[in-house]
N, C-alpha and C positions, 0 to 999 in steps of 0.2 A: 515286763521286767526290764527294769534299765540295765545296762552293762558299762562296765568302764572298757576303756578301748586296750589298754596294759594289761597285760597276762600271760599266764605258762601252763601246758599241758601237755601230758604226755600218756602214751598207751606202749601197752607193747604187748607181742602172741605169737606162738609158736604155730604157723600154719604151713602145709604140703613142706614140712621137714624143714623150712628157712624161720628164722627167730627174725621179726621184723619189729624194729623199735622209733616209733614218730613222736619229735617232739615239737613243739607248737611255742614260739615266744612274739607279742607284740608289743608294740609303742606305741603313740597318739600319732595320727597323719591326717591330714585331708581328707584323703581318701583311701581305698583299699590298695595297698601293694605287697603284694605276694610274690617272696621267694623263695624259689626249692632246694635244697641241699642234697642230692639224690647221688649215689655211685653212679658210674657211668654205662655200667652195662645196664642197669634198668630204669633210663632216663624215658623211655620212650612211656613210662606212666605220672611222665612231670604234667602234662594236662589235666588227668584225670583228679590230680589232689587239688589242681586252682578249681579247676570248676567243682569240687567239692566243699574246699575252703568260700569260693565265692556266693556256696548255696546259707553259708550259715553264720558268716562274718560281713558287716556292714563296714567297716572302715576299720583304719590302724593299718601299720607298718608290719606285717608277718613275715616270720624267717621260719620256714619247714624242712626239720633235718628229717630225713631218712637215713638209717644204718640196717643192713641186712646180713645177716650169717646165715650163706646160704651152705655151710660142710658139709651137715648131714640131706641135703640133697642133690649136692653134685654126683650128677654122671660122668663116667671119664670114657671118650670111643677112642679106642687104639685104631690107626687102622694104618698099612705099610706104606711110605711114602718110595714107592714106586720108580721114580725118576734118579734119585738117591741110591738105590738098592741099585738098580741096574748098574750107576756108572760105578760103583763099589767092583761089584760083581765086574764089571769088562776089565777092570785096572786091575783087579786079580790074576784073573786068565793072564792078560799082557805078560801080567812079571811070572807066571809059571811058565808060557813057551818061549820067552825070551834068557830066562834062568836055567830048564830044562828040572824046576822044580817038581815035587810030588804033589798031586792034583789031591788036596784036602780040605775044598773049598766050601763050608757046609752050612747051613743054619746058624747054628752056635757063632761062628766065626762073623759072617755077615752082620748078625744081631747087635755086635760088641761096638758096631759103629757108628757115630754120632749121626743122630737126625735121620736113622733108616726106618726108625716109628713117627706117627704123627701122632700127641696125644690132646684132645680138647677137650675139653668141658664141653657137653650137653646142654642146647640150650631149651629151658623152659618155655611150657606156652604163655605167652607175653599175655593176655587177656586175664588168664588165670593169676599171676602174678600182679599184677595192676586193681586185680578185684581186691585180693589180699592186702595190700598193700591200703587200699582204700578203706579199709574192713578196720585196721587197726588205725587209720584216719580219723575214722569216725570216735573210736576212744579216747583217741587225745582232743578232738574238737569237744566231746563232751566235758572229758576236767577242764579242760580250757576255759569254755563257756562258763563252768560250773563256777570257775573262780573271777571271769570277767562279773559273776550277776553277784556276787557276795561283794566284790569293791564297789559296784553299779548299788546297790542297795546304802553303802556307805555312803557314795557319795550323793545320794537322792535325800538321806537325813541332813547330810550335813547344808543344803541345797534349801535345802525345807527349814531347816530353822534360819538362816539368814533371811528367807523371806518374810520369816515373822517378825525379824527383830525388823523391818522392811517398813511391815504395816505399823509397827508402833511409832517409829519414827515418823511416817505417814499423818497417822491420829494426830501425833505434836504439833504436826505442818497445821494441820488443818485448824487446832486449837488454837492457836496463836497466830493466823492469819487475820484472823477477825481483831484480834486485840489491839495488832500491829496498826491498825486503819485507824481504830480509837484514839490511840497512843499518839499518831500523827496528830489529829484533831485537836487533841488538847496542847500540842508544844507548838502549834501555828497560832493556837488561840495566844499563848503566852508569848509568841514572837509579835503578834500584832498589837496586843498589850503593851507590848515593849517600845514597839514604834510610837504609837501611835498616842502613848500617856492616858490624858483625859479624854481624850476623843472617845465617841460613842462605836464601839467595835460591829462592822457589820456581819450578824450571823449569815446569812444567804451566803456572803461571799466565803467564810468559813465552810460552808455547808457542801459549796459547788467545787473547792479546792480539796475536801475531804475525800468528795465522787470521785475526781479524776483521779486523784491520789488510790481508792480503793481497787477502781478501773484498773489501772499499770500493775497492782501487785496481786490480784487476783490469780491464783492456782488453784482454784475450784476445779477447770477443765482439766488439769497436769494430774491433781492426783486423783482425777476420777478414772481417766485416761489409766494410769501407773497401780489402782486398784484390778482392775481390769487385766492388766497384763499378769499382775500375780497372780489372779483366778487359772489366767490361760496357761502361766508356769505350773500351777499344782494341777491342772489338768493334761497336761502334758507327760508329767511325773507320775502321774496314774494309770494312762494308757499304756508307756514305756516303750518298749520298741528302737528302734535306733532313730533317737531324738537328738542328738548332740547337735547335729547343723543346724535344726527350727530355733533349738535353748538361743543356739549361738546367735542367730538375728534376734530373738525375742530379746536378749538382754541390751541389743543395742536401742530398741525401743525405749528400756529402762534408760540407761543413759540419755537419752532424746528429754526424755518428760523433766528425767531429775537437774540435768540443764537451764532446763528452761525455769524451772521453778529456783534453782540458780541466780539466775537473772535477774529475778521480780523480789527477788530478797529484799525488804528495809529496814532487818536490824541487824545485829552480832547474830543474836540467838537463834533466830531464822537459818542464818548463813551456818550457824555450826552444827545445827540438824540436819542442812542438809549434803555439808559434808561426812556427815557420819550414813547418810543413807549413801551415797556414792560409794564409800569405801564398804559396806555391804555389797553393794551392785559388783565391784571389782571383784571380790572374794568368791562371790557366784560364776561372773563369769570362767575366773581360772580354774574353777571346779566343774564348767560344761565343757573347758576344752578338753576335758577327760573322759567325757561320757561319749558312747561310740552314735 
């Protein structure tokens, strides 16, 4: 299945009382780069989502948000902070036997004072939370997926039919190479007629200036070569898989042939077929740098 490297997915699941919600967005890159959007208290399972991102994504630019609402399973431990309490407690005493106050010094009173409880939040088992967390991972890497292979599908037709309009242009090369050689042949013969008047025109010498002529503009080898390479694009297109880097040199191949067959051009119409195969070849390539 081909996939385009751009996409969006998202999962989300109420598990051990925390609501965890992962979403998944990518863009076209070189290569894979993953990053994590994680709250800071459960940073410590930013690992486990790259190495699961990197088990099921081949390239593209990824940004993974995590949001957790953990309310309903927060635990809260009260428990006295100790050091606090006491110097409450001594600065008490002080101002009663220094005042000759009445000794009312009780619970209730002590309690009323800032920072004499410590209260924290409970912390979860980190392995347990990192599973979860990886659990509803794997949901959003699914729609993710699910919608990299539906644009990956798009962009494999749209891939596929410039190749054909490829090979037709192709067929014209090849149909008009031969005529181009003939075409030569007869406008040397009328140049040498031209020259030359009544003089007896020599064929041979026609014949051996048509060879060379054929020789230099020959692309028999170019678009045998550039048949070839389409075969290996729709075979590639068929296997799927994360092809984008192969497409991506196999098209410079294309470029290479269709160059060269450039070159050996000798007339308009040659030259304007195969500009029209190049501007295919372009349209392709901007459509693999999208395939992951």
């Amino acid at each position: 299945m081909i996939r385009s490297m751009t996409g969006y997915g998202r999962g989300e699941a109420v598990l051990h009382d925390r609501t965890i919600t992962v979403e998944l967005r990518a863009v076209n890159n070189r290569y894979l780069d993953c990053s994590v959007k994680i709250p800071r208290l459960y940073v410590f399972a930013e690992e486990t989502i790259k190495s699961a991102v990197q088990k099921r994504v081949a390239r593209g630019k990824m940004d993974v948000f995590v949001t957790i609402d953990a309310t309903a399973a927060d635990k809260v431990a009260v428990t006295l902070n100790r050091p606090v309490a006491d110097g409450y407690y001594t600065a008490l005493t002080q101002m009663r036997d220094a005042y000759g106050l009445r000794d009312d010094i009780s619970v209730s009173l002590l309690s009323r004072f800032p920072d004499v409880f410590l209260v924290e939040k409970e912390q979860g088992d980190a392995d347990v939370i990192a599973g979860d967390i990886a659990q509803v991972l794997s949901m959003a890497l699914d729609d993710f997926n699910a919608m990299r292979e539906r644009e990956g599908e798009k962009l494999a037709q749209d891939v596929r039919a410039k190749a054909a309009n490829i090979e037709a242009l192709l067929a014209k090369v090849e149909e008009r190479s031969p005529n181009s050689v003939a075409e030569y042949r007869e406008k040397l013969r009328a140049r040498m007629e031209e020259v030359l008047a009544n003089t007896q025109i020599d064929e041979s010498r026609i014949l051996t200036e048509a060879a060379i002529f054929a020789d230099k503009v020959a692309v028999d080898e170019e678009t045998v070569r550039l048949h070839s390479h389409l075969s290996q694009l729709e075979e590639m297109l068929s296997q799927g898989g994360p092809i984008g880097r192969k497409l991506d040199f196999l098209i410079q191949e294309f470029n290479r042939e269709a160059n060269t067959i450039g070159s050996k051009c000798s007339d308009v119409e040659m030259s304007r077929i195969v500009v029209d195969i190049k501007g295919e070849i372009e349209k392709i390539r901007e459509q693999v740098q999208n395939i992951e």
